[in-house]
Each structure stands twice: as structure tokens, then as C-alpha cells.
Kinemage of the C-alpha trace (Angstrom):
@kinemage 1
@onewidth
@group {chain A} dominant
@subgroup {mainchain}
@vectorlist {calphas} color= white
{ca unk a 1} P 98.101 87.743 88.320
{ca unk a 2} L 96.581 86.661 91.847
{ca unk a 3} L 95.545 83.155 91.847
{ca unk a 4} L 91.833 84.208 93.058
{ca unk a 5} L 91.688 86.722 90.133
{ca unk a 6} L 92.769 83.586 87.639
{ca unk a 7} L 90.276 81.584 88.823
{ca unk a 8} L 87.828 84.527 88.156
{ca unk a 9} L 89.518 85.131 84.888
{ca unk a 10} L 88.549 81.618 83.761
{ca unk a 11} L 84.847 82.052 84.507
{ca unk a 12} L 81.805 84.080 82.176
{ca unk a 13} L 82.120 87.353 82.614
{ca unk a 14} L 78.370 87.216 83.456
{ca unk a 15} L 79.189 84.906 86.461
{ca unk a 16} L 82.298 87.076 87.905
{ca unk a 17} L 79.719 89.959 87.634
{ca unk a 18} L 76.381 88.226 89.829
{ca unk a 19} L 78.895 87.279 92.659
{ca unk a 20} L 80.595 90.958 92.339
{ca unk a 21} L 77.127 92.217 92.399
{ca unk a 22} L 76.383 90.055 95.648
{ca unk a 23} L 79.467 91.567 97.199
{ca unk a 24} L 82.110 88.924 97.147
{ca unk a 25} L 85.177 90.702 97.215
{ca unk a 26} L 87.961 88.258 95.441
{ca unk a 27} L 85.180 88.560 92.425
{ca unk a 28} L 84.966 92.450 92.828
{ca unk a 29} L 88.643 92.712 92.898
{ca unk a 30} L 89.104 90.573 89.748
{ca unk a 31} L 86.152 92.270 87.973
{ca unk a 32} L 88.180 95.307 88.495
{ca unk a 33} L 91.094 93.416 87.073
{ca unk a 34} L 89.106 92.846 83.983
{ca unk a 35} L 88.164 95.901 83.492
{ca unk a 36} L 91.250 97.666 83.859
{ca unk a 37} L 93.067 95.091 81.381
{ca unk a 38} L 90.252 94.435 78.499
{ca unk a 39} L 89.849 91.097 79.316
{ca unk a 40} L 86.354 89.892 78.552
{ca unk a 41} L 84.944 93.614 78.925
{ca unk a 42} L 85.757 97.023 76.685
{ca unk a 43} L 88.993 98.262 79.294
{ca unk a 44} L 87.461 101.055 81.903
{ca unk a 45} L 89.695 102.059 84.068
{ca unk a 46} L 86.768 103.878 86.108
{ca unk a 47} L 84.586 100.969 86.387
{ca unk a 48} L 88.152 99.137 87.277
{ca unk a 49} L 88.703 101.892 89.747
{ca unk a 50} L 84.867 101.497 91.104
{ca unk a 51} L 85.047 97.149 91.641
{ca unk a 52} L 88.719 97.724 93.031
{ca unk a 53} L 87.294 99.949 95.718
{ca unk a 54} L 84.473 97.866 96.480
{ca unk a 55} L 86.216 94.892 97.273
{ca unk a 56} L 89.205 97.383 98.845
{ca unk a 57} L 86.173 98.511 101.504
{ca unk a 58} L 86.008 95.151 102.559
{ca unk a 59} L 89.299 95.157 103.464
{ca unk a 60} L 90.775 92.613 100.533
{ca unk a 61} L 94.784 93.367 100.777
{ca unk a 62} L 94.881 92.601 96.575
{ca unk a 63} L 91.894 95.068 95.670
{ca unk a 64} L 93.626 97.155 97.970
{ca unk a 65} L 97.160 96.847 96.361
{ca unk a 66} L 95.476 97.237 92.636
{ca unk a 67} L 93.481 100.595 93.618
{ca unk a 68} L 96.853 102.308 95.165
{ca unk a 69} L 97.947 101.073 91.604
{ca unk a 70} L 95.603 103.329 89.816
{ca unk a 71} L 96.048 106.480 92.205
{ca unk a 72} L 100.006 105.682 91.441
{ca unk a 73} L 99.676 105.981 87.503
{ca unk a 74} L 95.998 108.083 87.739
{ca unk a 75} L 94.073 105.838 86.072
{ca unk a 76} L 90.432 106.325 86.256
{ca unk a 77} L 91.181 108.603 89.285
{ca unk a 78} L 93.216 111.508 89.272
{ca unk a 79} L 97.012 111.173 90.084
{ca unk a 80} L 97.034 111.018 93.910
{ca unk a 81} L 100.615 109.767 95.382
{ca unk a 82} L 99.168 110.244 98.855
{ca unk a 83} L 95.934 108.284 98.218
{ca unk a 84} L 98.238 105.407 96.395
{ca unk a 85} L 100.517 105.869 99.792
{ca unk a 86} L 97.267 105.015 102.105
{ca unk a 87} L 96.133 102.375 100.073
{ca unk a 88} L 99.456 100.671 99.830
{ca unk a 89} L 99.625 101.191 103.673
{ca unk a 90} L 96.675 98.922 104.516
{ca unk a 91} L 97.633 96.317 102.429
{ca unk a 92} L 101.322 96.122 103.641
{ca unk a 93} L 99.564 95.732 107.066
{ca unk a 94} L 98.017 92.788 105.849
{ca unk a 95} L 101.146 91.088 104.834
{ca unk a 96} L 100.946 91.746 101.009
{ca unk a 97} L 104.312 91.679 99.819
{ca unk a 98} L 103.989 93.648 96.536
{ca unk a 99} L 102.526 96.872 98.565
{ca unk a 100} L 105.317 96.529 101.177
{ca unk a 101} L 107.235 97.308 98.282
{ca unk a 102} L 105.911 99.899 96.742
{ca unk a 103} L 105.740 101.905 100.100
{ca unk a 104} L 109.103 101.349 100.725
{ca unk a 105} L 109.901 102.818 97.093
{ca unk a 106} L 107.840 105.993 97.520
{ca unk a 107} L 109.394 105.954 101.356
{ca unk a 108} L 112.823 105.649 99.208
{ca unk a 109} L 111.595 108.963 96.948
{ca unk a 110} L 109.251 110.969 99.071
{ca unk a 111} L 106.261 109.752 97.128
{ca unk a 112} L 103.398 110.930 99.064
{ca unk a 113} L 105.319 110.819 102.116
{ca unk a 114} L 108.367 112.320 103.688
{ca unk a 115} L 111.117 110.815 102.290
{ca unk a 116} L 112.711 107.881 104.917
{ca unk a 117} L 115.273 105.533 103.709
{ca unk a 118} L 115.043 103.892 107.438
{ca unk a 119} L 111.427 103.833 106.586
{ca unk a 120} L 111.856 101.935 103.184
{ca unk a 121} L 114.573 99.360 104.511
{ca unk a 122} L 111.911 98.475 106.873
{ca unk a 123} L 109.434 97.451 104.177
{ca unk a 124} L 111.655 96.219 101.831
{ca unk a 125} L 112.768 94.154 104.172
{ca unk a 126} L 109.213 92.728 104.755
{ca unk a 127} L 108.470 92.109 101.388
{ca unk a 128} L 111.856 90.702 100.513
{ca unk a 129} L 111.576 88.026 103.668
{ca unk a 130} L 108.331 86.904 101.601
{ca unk a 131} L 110.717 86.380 98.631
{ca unk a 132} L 109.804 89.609 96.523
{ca unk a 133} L 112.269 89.842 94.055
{ca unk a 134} L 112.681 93.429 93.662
{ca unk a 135} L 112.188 94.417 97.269
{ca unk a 136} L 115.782 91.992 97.400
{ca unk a 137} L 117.238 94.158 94.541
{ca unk a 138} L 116.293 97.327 96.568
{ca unk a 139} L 117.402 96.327 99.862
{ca unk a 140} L 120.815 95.152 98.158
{ca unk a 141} L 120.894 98.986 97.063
{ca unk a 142} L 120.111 100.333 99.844
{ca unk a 143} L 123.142 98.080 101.843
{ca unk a 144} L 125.669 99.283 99.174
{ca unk a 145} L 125.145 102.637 99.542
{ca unk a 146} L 124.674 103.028 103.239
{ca unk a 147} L 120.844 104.212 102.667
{ca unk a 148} L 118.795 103.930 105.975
{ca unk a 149} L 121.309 101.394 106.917
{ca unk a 150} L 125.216 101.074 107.538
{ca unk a 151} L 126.721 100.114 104.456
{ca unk a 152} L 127.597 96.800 104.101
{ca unk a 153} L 128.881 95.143 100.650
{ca unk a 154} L 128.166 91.736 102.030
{ca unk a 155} L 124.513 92.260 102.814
{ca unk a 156} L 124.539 94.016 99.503
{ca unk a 157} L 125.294 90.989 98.019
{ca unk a 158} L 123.687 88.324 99.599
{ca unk a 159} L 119.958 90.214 98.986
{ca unk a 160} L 121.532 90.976 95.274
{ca unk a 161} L 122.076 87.143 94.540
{ca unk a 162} L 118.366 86.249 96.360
{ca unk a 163} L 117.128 88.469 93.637
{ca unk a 164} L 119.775 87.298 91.008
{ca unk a 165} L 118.716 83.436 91.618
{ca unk a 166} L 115.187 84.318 90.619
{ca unk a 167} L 116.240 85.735 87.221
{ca unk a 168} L 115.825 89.875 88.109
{ca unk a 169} L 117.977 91.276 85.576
{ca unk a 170} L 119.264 94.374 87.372
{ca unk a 171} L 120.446 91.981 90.216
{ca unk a 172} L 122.421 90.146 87.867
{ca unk a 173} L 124.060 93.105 86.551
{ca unk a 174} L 125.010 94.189 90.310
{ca unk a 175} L 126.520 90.860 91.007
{ca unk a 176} L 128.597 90.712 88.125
{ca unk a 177} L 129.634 94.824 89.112
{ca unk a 178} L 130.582 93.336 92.671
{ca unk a 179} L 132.541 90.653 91.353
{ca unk a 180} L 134.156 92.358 88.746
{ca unk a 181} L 135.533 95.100 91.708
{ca unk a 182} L 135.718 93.179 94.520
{ca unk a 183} L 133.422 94.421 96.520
{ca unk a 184} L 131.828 92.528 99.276
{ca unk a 185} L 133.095 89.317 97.715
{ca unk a 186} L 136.325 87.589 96.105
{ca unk a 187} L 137.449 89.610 92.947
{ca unk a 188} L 136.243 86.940 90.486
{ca unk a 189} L 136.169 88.053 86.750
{ca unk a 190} L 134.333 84.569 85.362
{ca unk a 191} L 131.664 84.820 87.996
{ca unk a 192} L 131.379 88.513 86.749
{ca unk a 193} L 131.346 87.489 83.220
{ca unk a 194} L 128.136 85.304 84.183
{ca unk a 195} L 126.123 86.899 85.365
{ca unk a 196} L 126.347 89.994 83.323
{ca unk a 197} L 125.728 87.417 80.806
{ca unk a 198} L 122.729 86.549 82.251
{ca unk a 199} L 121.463 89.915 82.544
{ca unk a 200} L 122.335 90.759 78.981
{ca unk a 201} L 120.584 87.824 77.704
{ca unk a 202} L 117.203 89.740 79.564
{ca unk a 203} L 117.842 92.503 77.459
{ca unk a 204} L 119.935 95.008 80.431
{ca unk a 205} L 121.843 97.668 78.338
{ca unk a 206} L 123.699 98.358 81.052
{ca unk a 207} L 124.758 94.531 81.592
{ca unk a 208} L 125.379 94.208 77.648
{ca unk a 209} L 127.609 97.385 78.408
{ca unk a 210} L 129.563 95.838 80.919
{ca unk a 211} L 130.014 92.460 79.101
{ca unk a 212} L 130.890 94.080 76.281
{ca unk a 213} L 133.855 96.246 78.399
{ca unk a 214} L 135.044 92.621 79.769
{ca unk a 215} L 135.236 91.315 75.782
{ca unk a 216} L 137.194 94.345 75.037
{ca unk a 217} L 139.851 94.185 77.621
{ca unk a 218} L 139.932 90.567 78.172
{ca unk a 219} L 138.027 90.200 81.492
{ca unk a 220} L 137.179 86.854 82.643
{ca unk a 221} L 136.664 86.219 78.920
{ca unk a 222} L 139.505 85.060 75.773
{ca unk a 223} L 139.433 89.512 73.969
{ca unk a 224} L 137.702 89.838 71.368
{ca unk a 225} L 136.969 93.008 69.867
{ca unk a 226} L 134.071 91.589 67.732
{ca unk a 227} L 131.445 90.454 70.567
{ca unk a 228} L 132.494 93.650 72.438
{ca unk a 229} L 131.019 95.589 69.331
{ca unk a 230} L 128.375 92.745 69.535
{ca unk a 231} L 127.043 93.451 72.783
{ca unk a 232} L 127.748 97.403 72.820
{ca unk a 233} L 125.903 97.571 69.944
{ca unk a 234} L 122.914 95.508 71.435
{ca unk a 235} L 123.154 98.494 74.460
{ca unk a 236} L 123.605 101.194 72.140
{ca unk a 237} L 120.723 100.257 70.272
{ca unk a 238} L 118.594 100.440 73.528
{ca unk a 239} L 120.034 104.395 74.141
{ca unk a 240} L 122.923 103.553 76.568
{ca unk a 241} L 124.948 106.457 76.297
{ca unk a 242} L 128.369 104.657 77.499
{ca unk a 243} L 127.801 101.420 75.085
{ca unk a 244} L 127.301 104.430 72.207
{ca unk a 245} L 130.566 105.830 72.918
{ca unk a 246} L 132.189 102.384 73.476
{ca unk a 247} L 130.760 101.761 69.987
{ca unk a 248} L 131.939 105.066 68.456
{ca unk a 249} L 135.226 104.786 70.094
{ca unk a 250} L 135.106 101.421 67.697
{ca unk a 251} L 134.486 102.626 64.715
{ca unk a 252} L 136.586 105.444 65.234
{ca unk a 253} L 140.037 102.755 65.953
{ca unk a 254} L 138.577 100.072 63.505
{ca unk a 255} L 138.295 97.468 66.540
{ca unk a 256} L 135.907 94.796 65.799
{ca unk a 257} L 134.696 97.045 63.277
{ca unk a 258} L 136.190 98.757 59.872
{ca unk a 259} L 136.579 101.956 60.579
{ca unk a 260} L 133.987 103.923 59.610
{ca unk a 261} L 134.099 107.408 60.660
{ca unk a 262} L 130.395 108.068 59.799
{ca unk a 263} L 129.667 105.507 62.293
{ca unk a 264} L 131.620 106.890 64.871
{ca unk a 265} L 130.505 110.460 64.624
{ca unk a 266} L 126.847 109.468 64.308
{ca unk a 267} L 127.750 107.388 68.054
{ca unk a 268} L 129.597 110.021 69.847
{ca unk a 269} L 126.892 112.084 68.864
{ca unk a 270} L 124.424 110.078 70.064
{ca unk a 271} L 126.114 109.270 73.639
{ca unk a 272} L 126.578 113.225 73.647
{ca unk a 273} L 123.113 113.880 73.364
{ca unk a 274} L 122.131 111.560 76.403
{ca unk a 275} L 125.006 112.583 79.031
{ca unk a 276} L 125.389 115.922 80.743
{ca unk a 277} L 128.835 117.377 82.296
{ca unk a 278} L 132.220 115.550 82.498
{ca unk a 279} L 131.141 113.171 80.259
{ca unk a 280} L 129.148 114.864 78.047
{ca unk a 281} L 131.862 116.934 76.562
{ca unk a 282} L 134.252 114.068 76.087
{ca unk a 283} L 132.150 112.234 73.873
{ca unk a 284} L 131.930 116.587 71.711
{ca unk a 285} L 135.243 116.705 71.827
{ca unk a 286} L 136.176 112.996 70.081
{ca unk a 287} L 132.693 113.761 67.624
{ca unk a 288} L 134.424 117.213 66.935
{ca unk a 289} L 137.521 115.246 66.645
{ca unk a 290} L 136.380 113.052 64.023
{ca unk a 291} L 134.697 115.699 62.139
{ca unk a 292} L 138.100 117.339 61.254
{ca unk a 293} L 139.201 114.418 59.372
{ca unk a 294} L 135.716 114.291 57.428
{ca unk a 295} L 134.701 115.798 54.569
{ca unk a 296} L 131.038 118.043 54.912
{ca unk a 297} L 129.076 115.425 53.153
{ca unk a 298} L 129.723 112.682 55.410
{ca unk a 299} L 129.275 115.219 58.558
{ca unk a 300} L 125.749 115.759 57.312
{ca unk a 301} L 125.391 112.246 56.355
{ca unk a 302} L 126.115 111.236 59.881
{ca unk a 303} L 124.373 114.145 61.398
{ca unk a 304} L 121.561 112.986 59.293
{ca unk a 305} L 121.965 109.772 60.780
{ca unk a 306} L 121.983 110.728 64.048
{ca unk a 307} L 118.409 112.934 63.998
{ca unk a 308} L 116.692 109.468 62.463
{ca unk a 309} L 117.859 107.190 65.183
{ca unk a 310} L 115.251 105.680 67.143
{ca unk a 311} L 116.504 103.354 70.360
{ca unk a 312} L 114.626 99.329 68.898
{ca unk a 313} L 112.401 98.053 71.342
């Protein structure tokens, strides 16, 4: 939240609204705030829409920001990526750091614009010299695969760590990739080991994956079959098709797990249903592989299983 619209956020709502109504635009803007979260007022996102572009007329860069917000998502407004795209644009004029990222990201897609990876390493680049985390993440994409820039696994990691040192998650993960491979630093399996850690303790599935793959073979860490079951299972349990093979492909050995092949039919399964091609059909072929050695009531029993899974939030 904006410092202004905290302030505003602290006062009566009757107060916000006679300065609103007077035409000051921080309290405009964080009236619109208000309304579009339900705090203080019943949530409108029209009314939000109608204080954002109040204070957005007066040329405040945060109003501006939070209206290209609700064209983004079409809330209160109809969807409108072009609309969010113009909005965005006079605020990243201004300097605001969070629109110069989102420009760059539907620059990066073709959002509302024609799609310009030179374009969106421009303004990632000018919100991530302001510090914004994920603008860093992006940019450290962008350098490791050669997107609107030359690639460069060095540049890649230097914005990746920027990010990583302020605790984004999917930085982590890419730091811990990079040092696990080599690339654009010193092969280092302990530095990889930490910070997927880090990221896995945030919850990534695909940082849990990864840890649990450096468990499993050793990696930087004493094996230990159990906390790779641990942490694939913490993935698995978020939908990550490769942690739900890992984790079939562990009940289906009996490593770190008995083996249960209920468990690892109901996994493959799983991981089938959320990968297409290549990859897909190897995790059919060890489900079908398992089922052989099954008898019918434990294929529908883990079939069953299977069409009741829900991924835990």
C-alpha cells in the first residue's frame, strides 16, 4: 500500500471523503483504494474505478497505476488491455516503478501492444534501477534467454540475486538452477542447495522440486531419500507435475517411502494429467506399468483417488 493511501487509510472514512470531494487527489486515489478493497466502505469496484480516475485526471502517477489495474483484471470497467496499456504508460513517465513494470510485461506478451522484448528490457530496466523486485526477476529472464537483449548468464544472475536478496521466491529458485548447472557462475551445489531452500520455504513447487532432486541424488546435501519424498510431496501437493512423478517414481521403488503401488499409480496419474507430449506419455506408460502388477480393486481405488485430489492451498 502507498504511504499517502495509509495515511488516508488511518483517517474516518467521512474525512477521506470531504477532501476527495474537494478534489485532493492522494485522498481520491485512496478513496478509490477503499472502495475497491472493502475497507471502511461495502467494496465497489465502480465507485473504486470512478475516485481512481478522478485523481488519475489530475495526473497522480498511483491513481494512475491503480486504474490501469482495474482495466487489466476488468474490474468495474470492462476488460480493456489497451486502456490498462495507456494508463500504465503515463505513470511509467512519471517514474512509478510498479507501472514500468507492468508495461514491460504486457510489452513482454503483446498485451495491448505489439509485442517488443527490446521494448520490455527497457522498462524493466527502469523499474528494476528503482529496486522493483520483480522487474529484477524479469530482466534476469530476459538476459538468460537472449530476449530483447544478447544473452548473458552473468547479467542473468546478478539481476536474479538483486531480486533473490529481497526474498522473491522465483529468483531464488533461478539462482539455485544457475548454480546447480553452472551457468553464469561457479558450479556450486551448497549455494544451490540454499537458495532453493529458501524458495521452498516461500512455498515454490518448483524450488521444493528441485531440492527435493538434490536430496535424492546427493547434491550439495548428505542423500536422503526421506526429505526428497518430503519436499516432492510438499510440490506435488501444490500440482507440480514433475514432483508428482518424482513422488510416484517413489512409491513405485519404495525410496523414502514403502512401496505402495496405489500411491504410485494415483501420482503418475496425476503428473500425466498435467503434462502434454514427451513427457506426458512417460509418466502413461510407468502408470500403465504399475497397473499390470495390480489387482482391479486397487486400480479403481487409485483411480478413485486420483479424480478426488485437490492441489492444498
Amino acid at each position: 500500500m502507498d504511504n499517502r493511501v495509509k495515511k488516508h487509510c488511518e483517517e474516518s472514512i467521512e474525512s477521506v471523503r470531504l477532501r476527495a470531494d474537494q478534489g485532493d487527489a492522494d485522498a481520491q486515489n485512496a478513496l478509490g483504494y477503499m472502495y475497491a478493497n472493502g475497507e471502511g466502505v461495502r467494496k465497489n469496484d465502480k465507485e473504486a474505478v470512478r475516485w481512481y480516475r478522478l485523481a488519475a485526471d489530475q495526473g497522480d502517477a498511483v491513481a494512475q497505476y491503480n486504474l490501469g489495474l482495474m482495466y487489466e483484471y476488468g474490474l468495474g470497467v470492462p476488460l480493456d488491455y489497451e486502456k490498462a496499456v495507456r494508463w500504465w504508460r503515463l505513470a511509467a513517465d512519471q517514474g512509478d516503478a510498479d507501472a514500468q513494470y507492468n508495461l514491460g510485461s504486457m510489452y513482454e506478451y503483446g498485451l495491448g501492444v505489439p509485442q517488443d522484448d527490446k521494448e520490455a528490457v527497457r522498462l524493466y530496466r527502469l523499474a528494476a534501477d528503482q529496486g522493483d523486485a520483480d522487474a529484477q526477476n524479469n530482466l534476469g529472464y530476459m538476459y538468460a534467454y537472449g530476449r530483447g537483449v544478447r544473452k548473458k548468464d552473468k547479467e542473468a544472475v546478478r539481476w536474479w540475486r538483486l531480486a533473490a536478496d529481497q526474498g522473491d521466491a522465483v529468483a531464488q529458485n533461478a539462482l539455485g538452477y544457475m548454480y546447480r548447472t553452472g551457468l553464469g557462475v561457479r558450479k556450486n551445489d551448497k549455494e544451490a542447495v540454499r537458495w532453493y531452500r529458501l524458495a521452498a520455504d516461500q512455498g515454490d513447487a518448483v524450488a521444493q522440486n528441485a531440492l527435493g532432486y538434490m536430496y535424492r541424488n546427493g547434491r550439495g546435501v548428505r542423500k536422503n531419500d526421506k526429505e526428497a519424498v518430503r519436499w516432492w510431496r510438499a510440490a506435488a501437493d501444490q500440482g507440480d507435475a514433475d514432483a508428482q512423478f518424482n513422488l510416484g517414481l517413489s512409491y513405485d521403488n519404495g525410496e523414502g517411502v514403502p512401496q505402495d503401488y496405489i500411491q504410485a499409480h494415483m501420482w503418475y496419474n496425476l503428473s500425466a494429467s498435467n503434462r502434454t507430449g514427451d513427457e506426458r506419455d512417460i509418466a502413461v506408460s510407468n502408470r500403465d506399468r504399475v497397473a499390470e502388477k495390480m489387482p482391479p480393486e486397487d486400480i479403481s481405488e487409485a483411480q478413485r483417488l486420483a479424480r478426488e485430489w485437490k492441489p492444498k492451498e
